[in-house]
C-alpha positions in Angstrom: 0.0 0.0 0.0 1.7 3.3 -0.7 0.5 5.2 2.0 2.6 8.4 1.9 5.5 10.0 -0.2 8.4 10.1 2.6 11.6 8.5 1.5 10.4 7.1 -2.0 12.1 7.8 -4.7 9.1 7.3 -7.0 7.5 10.6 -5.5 10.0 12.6 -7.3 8.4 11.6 -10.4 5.0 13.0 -8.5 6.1 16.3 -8.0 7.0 16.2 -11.5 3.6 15.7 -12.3 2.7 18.0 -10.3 4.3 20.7 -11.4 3.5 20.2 -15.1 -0.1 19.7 -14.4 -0.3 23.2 -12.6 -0.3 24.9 -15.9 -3.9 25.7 -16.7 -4.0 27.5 -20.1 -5.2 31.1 -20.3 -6.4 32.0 -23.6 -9.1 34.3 -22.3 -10.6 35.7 -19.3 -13.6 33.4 -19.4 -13.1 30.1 -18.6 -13.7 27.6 -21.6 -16.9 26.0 -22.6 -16.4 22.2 -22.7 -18.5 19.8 -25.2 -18.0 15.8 -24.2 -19.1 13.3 -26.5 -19.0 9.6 -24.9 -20.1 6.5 -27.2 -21.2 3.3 -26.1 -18.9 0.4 -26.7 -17.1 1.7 -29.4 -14.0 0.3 -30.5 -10.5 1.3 -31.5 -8.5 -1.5 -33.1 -11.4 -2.8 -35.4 -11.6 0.2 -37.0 -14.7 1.9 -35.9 -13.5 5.7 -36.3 -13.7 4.9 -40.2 -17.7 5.1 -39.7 -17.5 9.1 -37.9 -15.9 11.0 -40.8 -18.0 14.2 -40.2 -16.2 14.4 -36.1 -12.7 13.2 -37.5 -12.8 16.1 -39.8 -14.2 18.4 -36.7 -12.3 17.4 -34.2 -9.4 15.1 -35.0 -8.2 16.4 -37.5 -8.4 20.4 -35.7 -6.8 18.8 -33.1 -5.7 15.6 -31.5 -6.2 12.2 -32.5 -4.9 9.5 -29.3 -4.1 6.1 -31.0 -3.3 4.9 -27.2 -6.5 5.9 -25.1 -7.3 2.9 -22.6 -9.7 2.4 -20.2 -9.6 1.3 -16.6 -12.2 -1.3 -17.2 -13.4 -3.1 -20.1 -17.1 -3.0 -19.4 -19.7 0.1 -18.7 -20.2 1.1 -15.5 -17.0 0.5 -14.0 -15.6 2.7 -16.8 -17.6 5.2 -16.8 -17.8 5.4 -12.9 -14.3 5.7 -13.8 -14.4 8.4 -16.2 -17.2 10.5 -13.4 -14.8 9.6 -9.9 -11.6 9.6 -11.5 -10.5 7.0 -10.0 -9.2 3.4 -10.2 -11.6 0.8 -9.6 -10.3 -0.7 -7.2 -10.6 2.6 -5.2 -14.3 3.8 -6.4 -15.3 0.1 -6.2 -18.4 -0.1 -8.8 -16.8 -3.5 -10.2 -19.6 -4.3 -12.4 -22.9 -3.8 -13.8 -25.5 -4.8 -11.0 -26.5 -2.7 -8.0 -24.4 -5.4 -5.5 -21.8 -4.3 -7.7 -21.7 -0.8 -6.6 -23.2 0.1 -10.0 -24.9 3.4 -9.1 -25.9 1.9 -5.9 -26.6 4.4 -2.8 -22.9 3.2 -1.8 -22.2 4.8 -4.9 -24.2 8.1 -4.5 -23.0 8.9 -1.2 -19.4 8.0 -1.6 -18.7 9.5 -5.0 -21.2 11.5 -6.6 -20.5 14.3 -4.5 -16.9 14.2 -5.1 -17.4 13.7 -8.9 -16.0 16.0 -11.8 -19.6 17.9 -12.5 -19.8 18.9 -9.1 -16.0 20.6 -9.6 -17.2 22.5 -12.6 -20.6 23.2 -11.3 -18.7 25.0 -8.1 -16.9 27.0 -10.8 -19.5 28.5 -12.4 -20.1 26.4 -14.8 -23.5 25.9 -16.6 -23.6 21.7 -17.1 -26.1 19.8 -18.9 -26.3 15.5 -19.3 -28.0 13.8 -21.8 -28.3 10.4 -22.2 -26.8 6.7 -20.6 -25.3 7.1 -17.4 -24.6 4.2 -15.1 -26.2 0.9 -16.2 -28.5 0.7 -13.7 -29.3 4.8 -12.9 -33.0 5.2 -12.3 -34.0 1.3 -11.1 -36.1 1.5 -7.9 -33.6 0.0 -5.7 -31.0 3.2 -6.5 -33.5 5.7 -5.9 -35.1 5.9 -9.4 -35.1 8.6 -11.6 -35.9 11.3 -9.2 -32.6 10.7 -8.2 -30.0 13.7 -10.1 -26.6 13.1 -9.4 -25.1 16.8 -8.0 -23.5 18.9 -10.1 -25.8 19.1 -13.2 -28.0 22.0 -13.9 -29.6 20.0 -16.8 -30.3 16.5 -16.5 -31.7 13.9 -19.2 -30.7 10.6 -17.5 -31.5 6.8 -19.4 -32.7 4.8 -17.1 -31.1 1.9 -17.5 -28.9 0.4 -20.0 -28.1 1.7 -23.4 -31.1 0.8 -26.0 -32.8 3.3 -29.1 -36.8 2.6 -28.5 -38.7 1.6 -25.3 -36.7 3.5 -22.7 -37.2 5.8 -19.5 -35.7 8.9 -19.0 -35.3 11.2 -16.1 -35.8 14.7 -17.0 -34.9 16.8 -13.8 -35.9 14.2 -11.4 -39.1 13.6 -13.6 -39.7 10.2 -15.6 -40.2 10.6 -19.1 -41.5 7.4 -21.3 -40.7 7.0 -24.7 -42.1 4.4 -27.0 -40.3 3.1 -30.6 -41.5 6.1 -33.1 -38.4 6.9 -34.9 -39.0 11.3 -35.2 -39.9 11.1 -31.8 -38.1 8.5 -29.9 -35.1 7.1 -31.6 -32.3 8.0 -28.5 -29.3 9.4 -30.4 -31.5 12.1 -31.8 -33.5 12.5 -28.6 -30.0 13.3 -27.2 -29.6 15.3 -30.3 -32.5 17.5 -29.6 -31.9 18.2 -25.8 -28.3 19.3 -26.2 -29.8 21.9 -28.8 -31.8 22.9 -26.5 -29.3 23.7 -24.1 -27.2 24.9 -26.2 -29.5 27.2 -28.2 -30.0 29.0 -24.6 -25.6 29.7 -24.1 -24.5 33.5 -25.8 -20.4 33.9 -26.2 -20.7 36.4 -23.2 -22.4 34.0 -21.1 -21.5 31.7 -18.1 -19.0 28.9 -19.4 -20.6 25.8 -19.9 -20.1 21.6 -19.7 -22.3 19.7 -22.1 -22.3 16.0 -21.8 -24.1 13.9 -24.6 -23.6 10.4 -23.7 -25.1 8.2 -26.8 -26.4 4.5 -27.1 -24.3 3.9 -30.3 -22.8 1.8 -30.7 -24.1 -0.6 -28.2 -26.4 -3.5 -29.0 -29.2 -4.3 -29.2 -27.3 -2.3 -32.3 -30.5 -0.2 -34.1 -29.5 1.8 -36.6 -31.6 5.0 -37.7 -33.8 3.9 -40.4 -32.1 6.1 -43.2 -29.0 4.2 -42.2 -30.1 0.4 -43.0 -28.6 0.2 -45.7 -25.2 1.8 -45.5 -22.0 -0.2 -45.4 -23.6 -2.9 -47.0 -20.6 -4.6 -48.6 -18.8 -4.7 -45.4 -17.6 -7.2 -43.0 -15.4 -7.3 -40.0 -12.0 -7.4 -39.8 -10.0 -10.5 -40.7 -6.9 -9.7 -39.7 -5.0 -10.1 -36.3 -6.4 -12.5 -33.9 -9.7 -12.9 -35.7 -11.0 -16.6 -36.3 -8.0 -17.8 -34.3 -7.8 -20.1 -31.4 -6.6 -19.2 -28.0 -4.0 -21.7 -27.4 -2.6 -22.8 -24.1 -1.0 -19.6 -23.0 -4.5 -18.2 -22.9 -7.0 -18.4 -19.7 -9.5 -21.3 -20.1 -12.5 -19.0 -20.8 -10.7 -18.0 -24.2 -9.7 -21.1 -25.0 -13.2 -22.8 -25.0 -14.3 -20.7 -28.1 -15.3 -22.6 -31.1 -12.5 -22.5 -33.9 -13.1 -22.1 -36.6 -16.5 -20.2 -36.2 -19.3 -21.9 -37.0 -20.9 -20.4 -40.8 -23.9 -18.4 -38.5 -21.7 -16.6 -36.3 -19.4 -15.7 -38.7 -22.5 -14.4 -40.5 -24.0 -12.8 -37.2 -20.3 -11.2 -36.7 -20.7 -9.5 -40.1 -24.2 -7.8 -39.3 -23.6 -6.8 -35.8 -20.2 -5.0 -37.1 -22.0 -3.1 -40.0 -24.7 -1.9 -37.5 -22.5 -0.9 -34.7 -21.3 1.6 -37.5 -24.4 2.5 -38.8 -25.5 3.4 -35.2 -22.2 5.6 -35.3 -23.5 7.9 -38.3 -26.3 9.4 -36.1 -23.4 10.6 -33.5 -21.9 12.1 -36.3 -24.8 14.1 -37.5 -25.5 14.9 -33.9 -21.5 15.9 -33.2 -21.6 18.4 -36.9 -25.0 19.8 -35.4 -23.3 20.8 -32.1 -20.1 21.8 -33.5 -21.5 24.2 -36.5 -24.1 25.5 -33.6 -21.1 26.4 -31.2 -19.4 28.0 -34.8 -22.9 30.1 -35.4 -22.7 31.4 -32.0 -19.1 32.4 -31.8 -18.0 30.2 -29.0 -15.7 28.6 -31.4 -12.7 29.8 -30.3 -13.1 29.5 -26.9 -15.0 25.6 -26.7 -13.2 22.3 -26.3 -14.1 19.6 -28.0 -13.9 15.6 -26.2 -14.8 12.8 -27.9 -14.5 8.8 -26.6 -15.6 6.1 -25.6 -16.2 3.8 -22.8 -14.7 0.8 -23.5 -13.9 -1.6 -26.6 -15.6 -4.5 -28.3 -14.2 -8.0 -30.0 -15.9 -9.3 -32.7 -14.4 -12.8 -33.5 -11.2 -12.0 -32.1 -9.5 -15.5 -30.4 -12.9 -16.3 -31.9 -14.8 -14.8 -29.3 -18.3 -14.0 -31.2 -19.2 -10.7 -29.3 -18.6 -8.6 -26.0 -16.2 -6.8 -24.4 -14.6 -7.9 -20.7 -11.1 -9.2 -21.7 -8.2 -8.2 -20.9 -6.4 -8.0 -24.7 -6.3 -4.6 -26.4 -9.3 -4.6 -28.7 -11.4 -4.8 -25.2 -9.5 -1.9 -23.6 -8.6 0.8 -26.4 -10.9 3.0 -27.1 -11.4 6.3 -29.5 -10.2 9.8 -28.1 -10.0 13.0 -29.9 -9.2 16.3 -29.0 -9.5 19.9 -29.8 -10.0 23.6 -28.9 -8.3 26.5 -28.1 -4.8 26.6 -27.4 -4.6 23.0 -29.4 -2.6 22.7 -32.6 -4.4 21.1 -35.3 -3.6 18.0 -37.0 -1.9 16.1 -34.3 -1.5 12.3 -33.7 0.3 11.5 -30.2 0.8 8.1 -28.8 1.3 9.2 -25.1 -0.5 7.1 -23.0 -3.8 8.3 -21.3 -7.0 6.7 -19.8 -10.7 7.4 -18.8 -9.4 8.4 -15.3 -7.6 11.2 -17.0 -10.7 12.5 -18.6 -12.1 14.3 -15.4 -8.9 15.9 -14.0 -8.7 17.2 -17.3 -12.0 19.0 -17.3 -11.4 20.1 -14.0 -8.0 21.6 -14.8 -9.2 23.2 -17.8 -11.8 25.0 -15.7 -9.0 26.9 -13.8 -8.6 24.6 -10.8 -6.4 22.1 -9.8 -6.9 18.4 -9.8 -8.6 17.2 -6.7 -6.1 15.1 -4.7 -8.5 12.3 -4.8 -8.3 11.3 -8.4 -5.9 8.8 -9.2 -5.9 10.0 -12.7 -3.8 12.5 -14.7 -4.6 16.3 -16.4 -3.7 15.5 -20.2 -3.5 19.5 -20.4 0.5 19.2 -20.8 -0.1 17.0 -23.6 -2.9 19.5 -25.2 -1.0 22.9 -24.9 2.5 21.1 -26.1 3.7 22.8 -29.0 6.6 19.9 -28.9 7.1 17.7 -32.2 7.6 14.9 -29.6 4.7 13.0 -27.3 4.7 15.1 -23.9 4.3 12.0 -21.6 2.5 12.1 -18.3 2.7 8.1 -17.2 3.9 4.9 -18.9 2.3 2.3 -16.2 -1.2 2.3 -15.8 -4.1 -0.5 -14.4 -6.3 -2.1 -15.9 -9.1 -4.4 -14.2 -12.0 -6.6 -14.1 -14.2 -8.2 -12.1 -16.6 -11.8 -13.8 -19.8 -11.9 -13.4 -22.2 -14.7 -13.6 -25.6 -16.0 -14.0 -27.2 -19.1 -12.4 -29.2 -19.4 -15.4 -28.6 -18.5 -19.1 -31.0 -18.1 -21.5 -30.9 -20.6 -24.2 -28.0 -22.7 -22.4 -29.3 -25.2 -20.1 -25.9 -27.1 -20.2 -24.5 -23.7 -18.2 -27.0 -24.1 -14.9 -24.8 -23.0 -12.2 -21.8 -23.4 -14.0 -20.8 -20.0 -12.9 -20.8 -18.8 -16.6 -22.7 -15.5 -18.3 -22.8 -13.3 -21.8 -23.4 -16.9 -23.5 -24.7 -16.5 -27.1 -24.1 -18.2 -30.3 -24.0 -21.9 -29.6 -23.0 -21.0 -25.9 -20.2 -19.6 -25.9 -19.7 -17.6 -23.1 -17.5 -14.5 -22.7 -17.9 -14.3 -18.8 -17.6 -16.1 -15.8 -16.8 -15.8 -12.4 -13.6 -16.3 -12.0 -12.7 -14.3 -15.7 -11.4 -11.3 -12.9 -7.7 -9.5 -13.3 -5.7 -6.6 -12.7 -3.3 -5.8 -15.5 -0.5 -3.7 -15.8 0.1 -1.8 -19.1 3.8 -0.4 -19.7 3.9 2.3 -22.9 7.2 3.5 -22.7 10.0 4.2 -24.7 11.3 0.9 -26.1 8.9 -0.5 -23.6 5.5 -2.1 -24.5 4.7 -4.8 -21.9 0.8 -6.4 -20.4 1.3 -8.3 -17.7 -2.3 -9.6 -16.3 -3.1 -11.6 -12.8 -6.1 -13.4 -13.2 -8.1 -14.8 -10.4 -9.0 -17.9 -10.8 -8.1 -21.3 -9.3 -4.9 -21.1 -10.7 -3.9 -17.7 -10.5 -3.2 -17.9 -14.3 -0.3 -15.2 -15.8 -0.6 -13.8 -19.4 2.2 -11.7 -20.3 2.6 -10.1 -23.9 5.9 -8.1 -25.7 3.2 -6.3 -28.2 6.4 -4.8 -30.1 6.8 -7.7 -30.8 3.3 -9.1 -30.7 0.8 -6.7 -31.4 -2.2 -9.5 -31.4 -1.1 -10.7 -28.3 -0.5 -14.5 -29.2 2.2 -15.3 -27.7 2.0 -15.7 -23.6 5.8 -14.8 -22.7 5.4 -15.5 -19.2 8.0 -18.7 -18.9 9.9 -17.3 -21.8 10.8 -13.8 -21.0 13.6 -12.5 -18.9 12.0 -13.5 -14.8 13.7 -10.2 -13.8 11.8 -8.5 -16.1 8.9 -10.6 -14.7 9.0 -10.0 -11.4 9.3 -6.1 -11.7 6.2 -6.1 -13.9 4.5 -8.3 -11.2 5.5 -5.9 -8.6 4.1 -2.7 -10.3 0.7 -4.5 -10.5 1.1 -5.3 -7.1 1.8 -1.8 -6.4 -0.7 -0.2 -8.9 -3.7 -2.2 -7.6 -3.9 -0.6 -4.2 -2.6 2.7 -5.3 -5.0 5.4 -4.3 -4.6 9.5 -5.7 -1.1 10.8 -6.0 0.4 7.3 -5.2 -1.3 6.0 -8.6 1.3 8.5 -10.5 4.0 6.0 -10.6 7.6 6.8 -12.2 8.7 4.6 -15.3 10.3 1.4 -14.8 13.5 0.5 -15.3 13.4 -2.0 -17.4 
């Protein structure tokens, strides 16, 4: 447990970070107006930014583009309680996506909500407005339901629930609001859509600042596209390449390694669909982003806006010939979209510094004005933003990533898996959960360094450990093979990461 900073020579790397995060940019008297785009699910290695040409052209390519975003959980609500707190999992402790995981749980609402980026901005004058998903199960009856409005928002147009397009709940300001499955009037991108407009219709240039949140369904499943998007990307299918269609073999935990190989014809053809709807769901963000960003133009708020757009964590689709899901440990589970622009941002920038979710909120809260709250165990990416350096500004190489199975007694159509500890088990029952599929992972991005080394928690206490240098697809399992120096000082650092907590989570790079 690192408890304090006294006599360690890793707190000189600390105050680094503390004194390049103290630089809060001051391009005008006004403190910035901040626009945050969060998607649902969407990936980054299978290619998904292809399908959002209208907000690569707005805000990638006016600003940043991160090729190594990661998350500090592949699955919803840990993430985004992430991406909300801050924090680590392990240290806001909403480990999965029921209410007796923490998942917006009164636990959840007392210990973090009030400590939670909106309320920073809120207590600096901001104006803040959510739309859409929040936590997965925001609004149920046994939370508080939707009366409940997490502090900090002056607007608030909360899903109830998990992400879906017709047939949802929303709270409106503590009021519920039912919506059926008319597309003009119900379809939840555009709803989104509409209620930012709203908000944003009402902001002036000379105004207070303001925080806009629009937090889509896309590209979750149950995957519903618009319907003037049916029929686009017709001729596409998902990505063969990589680890696609290819069997796990003995250096991978038992849950990857009971996939069917080769896929069977159906899911192969299931595969297909779900990965051209998952980007057709992706072109109503991107008429919603233009919308925003051309409104914020019209209103000359331009120069003085930042634009954020991500997601909350990744997807597979056939990958070690997994069908569908997320909740693995390899990259394509754990990377995730991020681009960034606004004022003081150069245009046309692609870094590969190393940032997460947890990074997201001291960010906002920096570029407010104030400094990050001592809490967070995440980093402000302003250095990286403001750098007017050819090379990647670098505010951490190690970070955590973790994970915590779940399971069903029952799953539907399986009744081979009764209280087998197993869940997320579709085509021809494969499963890509269970309850013993939970690790911590450490992730090394460093120069000449590009290590994973993963704990899992099961009844062996099986070790995957990948060189992606040298094995981007994450095949080969070095952990018997590699240097056992290098070993044990990666198995340290996770030891050390995953009971890190605020400033102690900023560790130095490793010397290895």
């Amino acid at each position: 447990m690192r408890d304090g900073c006294i006599g360690q020579p890793r707190c000189w790397y600390i105050l680094g970070v503390i004194l390049i995060t103290s630089y809060i940019p001051t391009t005008t008297a006004k403190p910035p107006n901040i626009v945050f785009i969060l998607t649902d699910d969407q990936d980054y290695t299978l290619g998904s930014q292809n399908a959002i040409k209208k907000i690569t052209n707005l805000i990638g390519s006016q600003g940043i583009i991160f090729n190594n975003m990661f998350v500090s959980s592949p699955l919803c609500c840990p993430s985004r309680s992430s991406i909300f707190s801050g924090k680590y999992v392990h240290n806001h402790m909403a480990a999965n996506n029921s209410v007796d995981g923490n998942c917006s749980s009164y636990a959840w609402q007392q210990a973090e909500e009030p400590h939670a980026f909106p309320v920073y901005l809120k207590n600096q004058g901001y104006r803040t407005f959510f739309s859409g998903k929040y936590l997965n199960l925001y609004g149920f009856p046994q939370v508080g339901g939707p009366q409940h409005v997490p502090p900090g928002w002056d607007w608030w147009v909360g899903l109830v629930g998990n992400s879906r397009y017709y047939n949802y709940d929303l709270s409106v300001n503590g009021t519920r609001e039912s919506h059926g499955n008319d597309y003009k009037n119900d379809y939840l991108t555009d709803v989104i859509h509409r209620r930012g407009m709203e908000f944003l219709n009402q902001q002036s240039a000379d105004g207070d600042p303001f925080f806009m949140m629009l937090s889509t369904p896309a590209c979750h499943e149950p995957f519903t596209p618009a319907p003037q998007y049916a029929d686009n990307f017709t001729g596409m299918v998902a990505p063969r390449d990589g680890s696609y269609n290819k069997h796990g073999d003995e250096g991978k935990h038992w849950l990857i390694r009971q996939a069917i190989t080769p896929m069977p014809n159906d899911t192969v053809i299931l595969v297909d669909d779900i990965f051209r709807n998952r980007w057709r769901t992706l072109l109503s963000v991107d008429d919603m982003v233009e919308d925003v960003y051309n409104t914020v133009k019209a209103k000359n708020m331009i120069d003085n806006t930042y634009f954020i757009f991500s997601s909350d964590n990744g997807f597979h689709l056939g990958q070690f010939s997994m069908p569908y899901d997320k909740r693995q440990l390899y990259e394509f589970d754990v990377r995730v979209p991020l681009m960034i622009s606004g004022p003081g941002i150069k245009p046309g920038q692609v870094s590969s510094a190393p940032v997460m979710n947890i990074d997201l909120g001291p960010t906002f809260v920096e570029l407010s004005g104030q400094s990050v709250p001592a809490q967070m165990d995440g980093v402000s990416m302003v250095p990286i933003l403001m750098s007017d350096s050819s090379t990647d500004v670098v505010t951490r190489e190690n970070f955590l990533v973790e994970h915590y199975g779940e399971h069903l007694v029952d799953n539907p159509g399986c009744p081979q898996l009764h209280n087998q500890g197993m869940m997320v088990c579709h085509s021809h029952c494969e499963c890509q959960d269970s309850w013993n599929n939970t690790y911590s992972c450490l992730r090394v991005i460093g120069q000449g360094k590009n290590y994973k080394y993963c704990q899992l928690e099961d009844l062996v206490n099986f070790v995957e450990v990948y060189d992606l240098d040298k094995d981007p697809y994450e095949f080969d399992n070095i952990v018997n093979t590699a240097d056992q120096q290098l070993i044990a000082t990666l198995k340290q650092e996770l030891f050390d990461l995953s009971r890190c907590s605020g400033i102690a989570c900023k560790s130095p790079p490793l010397n290895i």
